[in-house]
N, C-alpha and C positions, 0 to 999 in steps of 0.2 A: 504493500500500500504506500509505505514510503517515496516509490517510484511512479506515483500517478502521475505526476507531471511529466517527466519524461517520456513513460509510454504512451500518454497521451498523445504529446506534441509529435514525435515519431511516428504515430501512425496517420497522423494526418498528414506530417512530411513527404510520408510515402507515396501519398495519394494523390500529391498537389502532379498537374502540369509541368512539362520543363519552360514552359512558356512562362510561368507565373512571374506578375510583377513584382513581388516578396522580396522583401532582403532573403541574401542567402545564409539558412541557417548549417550553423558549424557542427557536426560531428564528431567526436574523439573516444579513441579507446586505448588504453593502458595495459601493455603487455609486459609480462616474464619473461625469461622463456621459452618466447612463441607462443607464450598461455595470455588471455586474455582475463586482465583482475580486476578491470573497473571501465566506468563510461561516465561522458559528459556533453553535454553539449551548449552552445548558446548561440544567438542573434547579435551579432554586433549593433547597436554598441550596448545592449541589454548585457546583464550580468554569467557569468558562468553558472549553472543549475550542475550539483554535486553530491546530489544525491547514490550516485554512482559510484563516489569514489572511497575507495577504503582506506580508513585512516593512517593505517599503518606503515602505505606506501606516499602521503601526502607531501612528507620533504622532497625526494624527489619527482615526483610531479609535478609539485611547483617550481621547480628550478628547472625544470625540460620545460614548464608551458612558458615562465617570462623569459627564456629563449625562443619562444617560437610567437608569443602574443604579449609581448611588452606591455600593449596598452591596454590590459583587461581592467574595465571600469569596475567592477565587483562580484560578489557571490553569492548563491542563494543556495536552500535547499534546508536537510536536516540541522539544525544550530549545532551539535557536538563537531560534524565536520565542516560544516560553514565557517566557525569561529578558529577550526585549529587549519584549514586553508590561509585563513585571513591573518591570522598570526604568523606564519611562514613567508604569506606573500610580503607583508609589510615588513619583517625583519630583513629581505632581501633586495626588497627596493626603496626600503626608507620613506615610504608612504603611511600614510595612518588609514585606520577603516571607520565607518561610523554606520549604528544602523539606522536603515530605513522605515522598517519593515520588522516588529514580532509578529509572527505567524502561529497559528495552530492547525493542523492539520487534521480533523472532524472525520468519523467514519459513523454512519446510519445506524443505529439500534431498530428497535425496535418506530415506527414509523407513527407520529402522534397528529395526525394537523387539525389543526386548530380551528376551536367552533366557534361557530356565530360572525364569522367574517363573510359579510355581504360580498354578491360577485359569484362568477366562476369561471374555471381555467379556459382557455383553448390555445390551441396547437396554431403557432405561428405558419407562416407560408411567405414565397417571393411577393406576395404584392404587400406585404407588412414590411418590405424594408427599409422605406425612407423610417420608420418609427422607430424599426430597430437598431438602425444605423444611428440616431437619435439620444437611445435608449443607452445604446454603448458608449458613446460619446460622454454623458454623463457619469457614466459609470468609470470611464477613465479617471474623468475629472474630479470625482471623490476618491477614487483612490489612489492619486498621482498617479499610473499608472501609464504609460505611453500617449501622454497629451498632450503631444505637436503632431500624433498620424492627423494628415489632411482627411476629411470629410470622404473625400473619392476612395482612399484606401481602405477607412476603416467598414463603406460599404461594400467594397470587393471584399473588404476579410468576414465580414456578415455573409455576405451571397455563398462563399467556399463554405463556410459552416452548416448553410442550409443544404450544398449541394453535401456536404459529408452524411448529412441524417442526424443532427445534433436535433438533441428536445427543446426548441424555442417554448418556453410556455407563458403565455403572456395572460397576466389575471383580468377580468372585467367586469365593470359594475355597470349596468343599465346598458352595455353594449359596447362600452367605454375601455378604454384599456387602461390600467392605469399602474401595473407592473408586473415586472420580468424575472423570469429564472430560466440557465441555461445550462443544461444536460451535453457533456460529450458524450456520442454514443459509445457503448460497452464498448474494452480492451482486456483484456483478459479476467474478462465478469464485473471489470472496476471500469464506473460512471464517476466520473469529477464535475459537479457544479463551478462552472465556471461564474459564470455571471449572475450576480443577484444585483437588480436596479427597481426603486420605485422614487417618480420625479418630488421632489421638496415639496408642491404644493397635496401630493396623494401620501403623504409619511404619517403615522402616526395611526392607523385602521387594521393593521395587523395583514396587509396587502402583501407585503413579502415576504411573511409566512407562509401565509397559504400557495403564493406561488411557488416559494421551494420546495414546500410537500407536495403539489402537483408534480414540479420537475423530477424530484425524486421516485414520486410513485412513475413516472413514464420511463424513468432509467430502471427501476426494475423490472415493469412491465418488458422494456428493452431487453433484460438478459444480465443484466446486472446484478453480483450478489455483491458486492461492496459499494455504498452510494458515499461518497468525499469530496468535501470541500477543503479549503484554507479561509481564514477568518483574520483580520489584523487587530490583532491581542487591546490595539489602542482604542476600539471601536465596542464596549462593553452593549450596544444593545444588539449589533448583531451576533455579537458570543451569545447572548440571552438568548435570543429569537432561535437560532438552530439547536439551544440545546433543549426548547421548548417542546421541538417538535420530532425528537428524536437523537440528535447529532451527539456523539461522544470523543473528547480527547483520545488521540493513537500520536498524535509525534509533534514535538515544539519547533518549530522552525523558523529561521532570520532571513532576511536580504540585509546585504553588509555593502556599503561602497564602499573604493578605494578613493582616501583625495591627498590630495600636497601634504606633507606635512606640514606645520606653521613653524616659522623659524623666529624663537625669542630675541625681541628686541635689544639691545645692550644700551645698556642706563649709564649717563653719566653722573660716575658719582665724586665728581672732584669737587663739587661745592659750585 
């Protein structure tokens, strides 16, 4: 479960076009040997995701990748190896890290959703995409989260999710939409809620609740026996809201950047 991200993004990798306008995401794998001991990957200029990699081989790893990716802006993944990357990295290139990003990484119990929330789900489609593209945007924008993609892109990366079979589940009151949860579809039985959005003025009605329980229930309905998300630790109602409706602690996890060190000013002290 720890590697829902990665297997995630991989098999979508798989799937995309060689046409695609995408940055090109990076690949890596860590061998013995000839034995293969760990994996990684990332999107320049997005962080390294490290979930992959085994602690115990991390000194050198690090000093083969700032050989080969000087400029890696940071790291994510599990915290025990996120933070002991980040400590090697920055012992070697005299940079500092700082986090972003606490994480908790949520796997589905038993499945609760929540009564008495007016509305009901339905299943998004291509002619929902100016909303969704909309939808995402905002959603960037709450969670810092890549908000300089131009408007064109981030609806060509909506359109590829529709064409992959992702659970768009968008909740509605009188016919109205008024929020989102979004399902990858199943990888080895594990569904990752990617996206939970409901707009500032529909916040407070228990709306994205109930769409996560939808999305959830469509990833299982999908094939799914593990339903997971990631939550930002800073954000205590949506910790609240997933674990209301089922969602349980499996693993703590950081985004770390790398930035300049700050270099101490020198004070004169001659009077």
């Amino acid at each position: 479960m720890r590697h829902t991200v990665a297997l995630s993004v991989l098999a979508a990798e798989r799937a995309r076009p060689n046409d695609s306008p995408f940055p090109v995401m990076q690949f890596f794998t860590f061998q013995v040997a000839a034995e293969a001991v760990g994996a990684a990957f990332r999107t320049p200029p997005r962080p390294l995701h490290v979930s992959g990699i085994p602690l115990q081989y991390i000194p050198e790893i690090v000093s083969r990748w700032h050989a080969t990716d000087p400029g890696l802006t940071g790291v994510t993944g599990p915290r025990a190896i996120a933070e002991a990357f980040a400590i090697e990295w920055t012992r070697i290139t005299g940079t500092q890290s700082r986090t972003v990003t606490d994480q908790m990484l949520y796997r589905l119990g038993e499945l609760a959703p929540p009564a008495s929330v007016p509305g009901r789900p339905r299943l998004a489609d291509p002619d929902d995409l100016p909303l969704l593209t909309g939808y995402r945007q905002g959603f960037d924008r709450d969670t810092h989260t890549r908000s300089r993609r131009s408007t064109e892109v981030v609806k060509a990366d909506i359109a590829w999710w529709l064409d992959l079979g992702y659970g768009f589940v968008l909740w509605e009151v009188d016919g109205e939409p008024v929020s989102l949860a979004v399902a990858r579809s199943p990888v080895l039985e594990m569904s990752r809620i990617a996206v939970v959005y409901t707009p500032p003025e529909a916040r407070g009605h228990g709306y994205a609740s109930a769409a996560t329980a939808s999305a959830a229930r469509w990833a299982i309905d999908a094939g799914a026996e593990h339903v997971l998300l990631h939550t930002d630790l800073a954000n205590p109602t949506s910790n609240a809201i997933y674990q209301r409706i089922g969602f349980r602690p499996v693993d703590d996890c950081v985004e770390l950047e790398f930035t300049e060190a700050k270099v101490a000013k020198a004070t004169d002290s001659s009077g």
